[in-house]
N, C-alpha and C positions, 0 to 999 in steps of 0.2 A: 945333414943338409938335405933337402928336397930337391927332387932331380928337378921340378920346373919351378924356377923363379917365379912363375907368374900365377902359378896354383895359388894364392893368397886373394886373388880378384873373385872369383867366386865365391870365396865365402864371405868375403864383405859385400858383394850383391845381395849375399843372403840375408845378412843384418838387414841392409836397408831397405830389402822387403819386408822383414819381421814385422821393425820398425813404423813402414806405413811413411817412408822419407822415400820411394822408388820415385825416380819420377820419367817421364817419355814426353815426345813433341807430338802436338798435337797438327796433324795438317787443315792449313784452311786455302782454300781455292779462292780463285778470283781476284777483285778487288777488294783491298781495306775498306772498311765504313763502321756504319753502324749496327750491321746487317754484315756475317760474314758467313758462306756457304763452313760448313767445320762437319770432317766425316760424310761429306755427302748432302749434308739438309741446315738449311737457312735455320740460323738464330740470331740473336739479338745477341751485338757484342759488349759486353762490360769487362770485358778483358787487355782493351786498348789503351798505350797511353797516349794515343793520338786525339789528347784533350780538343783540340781546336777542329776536331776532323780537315785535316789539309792533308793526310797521307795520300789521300786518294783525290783529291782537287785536281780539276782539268789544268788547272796554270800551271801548278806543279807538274803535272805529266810535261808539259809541254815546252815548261823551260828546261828541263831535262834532256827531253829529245835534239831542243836547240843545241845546246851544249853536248851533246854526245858528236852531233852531227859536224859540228866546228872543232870540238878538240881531240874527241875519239873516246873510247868507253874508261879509257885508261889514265894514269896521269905518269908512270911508267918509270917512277923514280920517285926521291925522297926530295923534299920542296927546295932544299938546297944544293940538290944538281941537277935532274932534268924535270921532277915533278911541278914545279911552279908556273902557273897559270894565272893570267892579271882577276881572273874569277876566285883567285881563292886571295887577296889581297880585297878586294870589292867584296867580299862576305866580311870578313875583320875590320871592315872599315863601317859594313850596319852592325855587326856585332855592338862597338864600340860607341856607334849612334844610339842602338836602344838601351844600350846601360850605363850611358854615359856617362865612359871610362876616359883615357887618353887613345887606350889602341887595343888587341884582342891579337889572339894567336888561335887558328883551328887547328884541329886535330882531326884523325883518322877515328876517331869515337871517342866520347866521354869516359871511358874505364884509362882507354890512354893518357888522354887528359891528366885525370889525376895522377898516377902511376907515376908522369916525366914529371910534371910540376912539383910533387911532395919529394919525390928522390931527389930533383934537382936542389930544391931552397934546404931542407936540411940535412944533416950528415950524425957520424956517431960523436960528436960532441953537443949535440943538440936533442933535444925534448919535444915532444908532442903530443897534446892533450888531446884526445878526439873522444867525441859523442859514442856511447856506449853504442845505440843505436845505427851508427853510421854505414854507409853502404860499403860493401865490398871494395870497391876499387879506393876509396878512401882506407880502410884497413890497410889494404894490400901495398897500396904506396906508403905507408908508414914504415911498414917491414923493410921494401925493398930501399927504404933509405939509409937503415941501419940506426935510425936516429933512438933513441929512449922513446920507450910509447907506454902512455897512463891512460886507461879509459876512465872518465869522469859519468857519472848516472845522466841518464839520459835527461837532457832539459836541465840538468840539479846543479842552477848557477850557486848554490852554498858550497857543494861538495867541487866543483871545478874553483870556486876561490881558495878554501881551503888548500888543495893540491897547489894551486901557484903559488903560495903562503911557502907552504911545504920544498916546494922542488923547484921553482923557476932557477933562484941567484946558485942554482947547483949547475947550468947549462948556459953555452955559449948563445944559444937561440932558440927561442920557442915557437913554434906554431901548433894553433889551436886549430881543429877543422870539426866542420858539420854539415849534414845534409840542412839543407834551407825546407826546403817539405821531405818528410820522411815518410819513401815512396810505398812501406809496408804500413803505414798507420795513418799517413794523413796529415799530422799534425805539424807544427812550425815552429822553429827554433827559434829563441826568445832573442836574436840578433840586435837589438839595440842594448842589450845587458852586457853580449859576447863582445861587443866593442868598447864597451865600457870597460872591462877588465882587457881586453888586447892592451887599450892606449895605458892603463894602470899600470900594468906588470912589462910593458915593451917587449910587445907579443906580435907576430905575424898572424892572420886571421886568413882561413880558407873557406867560402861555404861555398857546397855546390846544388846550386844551382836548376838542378837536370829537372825537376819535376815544379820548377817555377817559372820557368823560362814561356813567354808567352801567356803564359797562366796567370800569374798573380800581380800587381800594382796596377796601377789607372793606365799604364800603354802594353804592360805586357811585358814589362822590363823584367819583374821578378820581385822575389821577398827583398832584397834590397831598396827597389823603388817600396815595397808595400809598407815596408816598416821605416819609409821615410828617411833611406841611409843612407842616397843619391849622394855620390863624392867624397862618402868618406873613404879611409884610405884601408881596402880590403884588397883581398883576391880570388874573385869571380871565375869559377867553374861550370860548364854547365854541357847541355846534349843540344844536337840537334835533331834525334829522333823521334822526341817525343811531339811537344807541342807543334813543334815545326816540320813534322812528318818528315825528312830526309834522314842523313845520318851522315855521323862525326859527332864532335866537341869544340870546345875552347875554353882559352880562358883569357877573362878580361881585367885590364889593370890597368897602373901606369904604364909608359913608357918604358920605363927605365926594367922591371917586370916585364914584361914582355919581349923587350930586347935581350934581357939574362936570358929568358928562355930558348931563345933563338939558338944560344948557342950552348945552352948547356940541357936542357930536354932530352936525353936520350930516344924516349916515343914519338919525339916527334922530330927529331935528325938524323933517325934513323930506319922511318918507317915510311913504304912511297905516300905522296899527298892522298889528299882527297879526292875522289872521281871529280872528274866532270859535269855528270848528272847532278848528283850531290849536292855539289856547291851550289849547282844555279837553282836546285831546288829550294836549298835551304833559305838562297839569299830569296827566290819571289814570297817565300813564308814569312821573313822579317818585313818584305813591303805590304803583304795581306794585314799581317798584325797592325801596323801602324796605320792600315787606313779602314779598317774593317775591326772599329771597336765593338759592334753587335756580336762579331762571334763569341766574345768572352761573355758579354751579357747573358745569350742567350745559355751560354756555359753555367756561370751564377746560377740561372734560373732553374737550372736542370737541380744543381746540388741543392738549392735551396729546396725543390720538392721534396725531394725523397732523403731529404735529411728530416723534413717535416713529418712523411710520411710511415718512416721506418723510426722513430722515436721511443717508441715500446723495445724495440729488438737491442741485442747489444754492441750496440755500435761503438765504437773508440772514439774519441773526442778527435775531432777534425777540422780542418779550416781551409781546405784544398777539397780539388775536385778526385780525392781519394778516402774511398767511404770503406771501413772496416766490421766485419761481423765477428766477435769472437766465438771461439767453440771450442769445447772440454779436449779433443782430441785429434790428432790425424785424421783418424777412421771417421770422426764426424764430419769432419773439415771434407773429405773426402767423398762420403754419402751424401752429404749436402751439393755439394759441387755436382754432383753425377745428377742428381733427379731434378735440377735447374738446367740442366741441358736434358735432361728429356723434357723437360718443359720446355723449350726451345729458347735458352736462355745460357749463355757462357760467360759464367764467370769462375777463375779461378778458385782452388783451395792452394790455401799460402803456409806452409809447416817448416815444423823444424829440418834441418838445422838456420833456415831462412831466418825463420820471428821466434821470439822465443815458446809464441804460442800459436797455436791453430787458428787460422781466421781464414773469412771468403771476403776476397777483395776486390770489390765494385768500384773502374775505374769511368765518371762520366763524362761526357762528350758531349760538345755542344751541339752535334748533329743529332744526338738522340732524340726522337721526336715523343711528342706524348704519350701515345699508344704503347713503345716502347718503354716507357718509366712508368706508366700504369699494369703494366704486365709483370716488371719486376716485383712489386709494390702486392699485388693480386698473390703471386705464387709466394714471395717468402713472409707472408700476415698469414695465409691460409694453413703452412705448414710450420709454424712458428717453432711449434715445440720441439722440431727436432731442431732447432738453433739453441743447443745447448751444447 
């Protein structure tokens, strides 16, 4: 036996430097934008998923400050003893408006979100199909449910029929889950096929959400509004960090779903609320979105260039304001990353064990202005060939 238990940490540091998987925080100063001071000197950020730019919007600073200043920085408890504040009832109540659900429950973040919701609806007599691809916290609350978990090929509605063919009438309840935009590729799950088989096989459906929220349909609702599913009967996950620049989760549903969760959600009856700030931020983001449909346009417009523009390079097929470069390796993924910030440009290199491949992930933002998406555009045509 080795005298220190903890001697085994080092040498798996050492792997994931081998590896070319190390990873460190990058600091950035100031204000979120477009534009983020990072190490000291101004770039150009493709690194945010603050699609709509409102992380840094005066209203938002300043419904924040209102609300700190009326409830306190804190909410000082868990929503069902002393955390609940009529502001975080008034965010579930636009939640619920823009995805027009019955009703919405927030959360202390979208990784929570899912975690209580999947542990809560199934157990270890129950099955659950999820998207090979799916994020983390979706994985993660699978496990934590104890439920049977089958990964089905990413998008492969053959291979996910099959399996319910296979294994549904073997389990008491099924739920199928998926990211709605999958936030390392871009791309969007084939959600009017995944309901199609739900309602078939008398299946519970979870998509989240997190990277459509704000972003995608004619209000901003999400792939749900985009792929025209308004009403039907799913269960709505989603952030508030991203598009909506604040932070937290929720998730929207019936009634009757969101009342279950009230009381059987571990993450979220037993974790204190959501600040103060938070909420009132999140909520003036849901009133921006709905009355301020140019910033998604102007969003469109951005992706639409530089989906034009970078068409030679190897882009992953996309449909979100999440553009992917693939490349042979870490080390490339890594090289490439490094010499677009010396060009004064930060974007991400995305590796394993993340994706299962190496890519640079260009997230755009409707505040980017032209100059900004010509620059990107300029530096990675000039340097092409090391995008291998």
């Amino acid at each position: 036996m080795p005298s220190n238990p903890y001697v085994w940490l080092e040498k798996s540091l050492t792997s994931i430097h081998r590896a070319n998987w190390y990873r460190s925080v990058k600091t950035i100063d100031g204000l979120t934008g477009s534009t983020v001071v990072l190490d000291g000197r101004k770039v150009i950020n493709f690194a945010s998923n603050d699609y709509l730019g409102l992380a840094g919007d005066e209203r938002l600073i300043q419904a924040a400050i209102a609300a700190t200043r009326e409830y306190g920085t804190g909410s000082t408890g868990s929503r069902l003893l002393s955390g609940h504040r009529q502001l975080h009832r008034q965010l579930e109540q636009a939640i619920a408006s823009l995805k027009q659900t019955e009703d919405a429950l927030v959360f202390s973040s979208g990784y929570l979100a899912n975690l209580g919701t999947i542990s809560a609806l199934v157990g270890q007599k129950d099955l659950i199909l999820g998207d090979r691809y799916n994020h983390s916290s979706l994985k993660n609350g699978a496990k934590l449910s104890g439920a049977t978990i089958i990964d089905y090929g990413h998008n492969d509605i053959p291979d996910l029929t099959t399996k319910l063919h296979q294994y549904r009438s073997q389990y008491r309840r099924c739920l199928i889950t998926t990211d709605s935009v999958f936030s390392m590729d871009g791309d969007l799950c084939p959600l009017p096929e995944l309901l199609s088989l739900a309602e078939e096989f008398n299946c519970m459906l979870l998509v989240d959400e997190a990277h459509a929220t704000g972003v995608m349909g004619a209000t901003g609702a999400g792939c749900v509004e985009y792929f025209d599913c308004t009403g039907r009967e799913l269960i709505q996950i989603g952030t508030l960090s991203k598009a909506l620049g604040s932070l937290g989760g929720y998730v929207a549903g019936s009634a009757s779903l969101i009342d279950f969760l009230r009381n059987r959600a571990a993450t979220w009856i037993y974790t204190t609320g959501l600040s103060p700030a938070d909420t009132a931020a999140a909520l003036k983001a849901i009133e921006i979105i709905k009355t301020e449909p140019q910033r998604r346009e102007k969003l469109w417009g951005n992706v639409k260039y530089l989906q034009q523009e970078l068409s030679g390079l190897n882009l992953l097929p996309s449909q979100s304001p999440i553009l992917c470069i693939n490349l042979s390796s870490p080390e490339t993924a890594l090289k490439k990353a490094k010499q677009l910030q010396t060009a004064g440009i930060f974007a991400p290199a995305i590796r394993p064990p993340t994706v299962p491949t190496s890519r640079l992930r260009i997230s755009v933002m409707a505040t980017h202005q032209p100059e900004h998406l010509q620059k990107l555009v300029t530096v990675l045509l000039e340097n092409s060939a090391l995008l291998i």
